[in-house]
N, C-alpha and C positions, 0 to 999 in steps of 0.2 A: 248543544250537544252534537248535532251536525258539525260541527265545523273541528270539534275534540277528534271525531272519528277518522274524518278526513286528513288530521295534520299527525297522526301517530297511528302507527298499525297496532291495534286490541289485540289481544290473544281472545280466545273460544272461553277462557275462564273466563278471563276480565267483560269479555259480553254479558255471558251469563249473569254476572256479578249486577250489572247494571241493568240488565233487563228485570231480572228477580227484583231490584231495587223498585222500580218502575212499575213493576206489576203491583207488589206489595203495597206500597205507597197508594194506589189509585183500586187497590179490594180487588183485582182481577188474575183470571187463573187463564193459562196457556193449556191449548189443544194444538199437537202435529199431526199432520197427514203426510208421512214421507214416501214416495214412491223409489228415487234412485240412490236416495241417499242411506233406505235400508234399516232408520232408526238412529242415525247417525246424530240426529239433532235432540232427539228424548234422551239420547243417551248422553250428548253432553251437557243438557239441560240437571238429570238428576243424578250426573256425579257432582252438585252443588251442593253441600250439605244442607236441609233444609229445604229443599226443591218440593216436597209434599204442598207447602204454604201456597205452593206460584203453578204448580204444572199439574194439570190433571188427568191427560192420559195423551197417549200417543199411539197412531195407527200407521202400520207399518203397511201398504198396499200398493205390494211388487206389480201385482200382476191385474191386469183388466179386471176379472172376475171379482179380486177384493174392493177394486175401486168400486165395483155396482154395488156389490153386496154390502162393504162396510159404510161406505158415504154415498151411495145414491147417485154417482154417476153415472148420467143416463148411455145404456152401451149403444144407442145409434152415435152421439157423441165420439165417444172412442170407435167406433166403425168407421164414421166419418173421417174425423181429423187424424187419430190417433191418438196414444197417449202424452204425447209428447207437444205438448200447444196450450194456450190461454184457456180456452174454454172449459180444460179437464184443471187446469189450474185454479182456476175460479171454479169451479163443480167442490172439489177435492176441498177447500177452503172452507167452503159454505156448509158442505156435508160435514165438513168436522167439526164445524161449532154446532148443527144440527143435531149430530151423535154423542153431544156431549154436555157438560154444565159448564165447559167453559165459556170467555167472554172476548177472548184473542186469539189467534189460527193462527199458526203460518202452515202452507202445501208446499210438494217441491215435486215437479216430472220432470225426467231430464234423461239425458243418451251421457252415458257416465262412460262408454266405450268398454274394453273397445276397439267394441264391433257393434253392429246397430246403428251406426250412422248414416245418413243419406246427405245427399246434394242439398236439400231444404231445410233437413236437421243432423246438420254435423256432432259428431262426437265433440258433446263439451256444453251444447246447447240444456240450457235447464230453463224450464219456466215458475215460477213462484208466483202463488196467492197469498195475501198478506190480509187477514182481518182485524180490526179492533172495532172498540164499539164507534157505530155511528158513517164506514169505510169500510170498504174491501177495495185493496188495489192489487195489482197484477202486472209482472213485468219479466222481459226476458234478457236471461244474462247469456252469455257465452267466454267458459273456462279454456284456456288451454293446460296440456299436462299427459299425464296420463290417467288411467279410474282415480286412484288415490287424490291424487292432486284434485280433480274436477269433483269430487264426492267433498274434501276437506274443503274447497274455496266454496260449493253450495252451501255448508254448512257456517261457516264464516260471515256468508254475504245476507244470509237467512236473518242470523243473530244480530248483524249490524243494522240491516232496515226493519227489524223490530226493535232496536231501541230506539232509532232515530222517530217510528213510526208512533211509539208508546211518548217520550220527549215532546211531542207535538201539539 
């Protein structure tokens, strides 16, 4: 499946199409935690017709305060690092299968621009948590573009290492 992904560019449906496949197939339902991406990722999840079967809910947590209150990111965490770093990435991950009855995550932090960028976290940088059963992994990407483009490629790159992630 890695190797399909790698040699032709998917569209956002076509993910969908095979991650829903992937879930279905294996009895499991997706939970998102999107912070910069705003819902960007439930949303293209359940314009899938049939998406009730695979998706179970979606947490949209712009802002610090939603991240403690809805997933339990602990706010010394984000005091410390910020929102924008692995640890809230993995927090943000865990807390949403935590807050919910799904069995798969993905999270997304990220400086979408664009303004908010700094020297250590430039505008573009996003980090992602990635759960299925048995794994949590976590990694950082950096888009360039402008918001649209950096919010569409976190969304893209989210749905491709869960299908590769689900595949496995």
């Amino acid at each position: 499946m890695t190797n399909l992904l790698f040699k032709q560019e998917l569209s956002t449906q076509q993910l969908c199409g095979l991650m829903a496949d992937l879930l279905l197939k294996k009895g499991l339902k997706l939970v998102t935690a999107e912070s910069c991406t705003g819902g960007l990722i439930s949303a293209a999840c359940t314009d899938l017709a049939g998406s009730s079967n695979w998706f179970e809910r979606g947490f949209v947590t712009y802002s610090n305060e939603a991240k403690t209150e809805l997933l339990g990111v602990e706010e010394r965490l984000l005091q410390r690092a910020g929102a924008v770093c692995e640890g809230v990435a993995r927090a943000m991950v865990q807390g949403a299968l935590a807050h919910s009855h799904a069995q798969v995550a993905v999270a997304v932090t990220g400086v979408a621009g664009p303004t908010g960028g700094s020297p250590a976290k430039p505008v573009g940088t996003v980090w992602f948590g990635f759960a299925v059963p048995g794994q949590v992994v976590t990694e950082k990407c950096h888009f360039a573009g402008d918001r649209a483009q950096v919010r569409a490629a976190t969304v893209q790159h989210a749905l491709m290492r869960l299908v590769e992630l689900l595949a496995n």
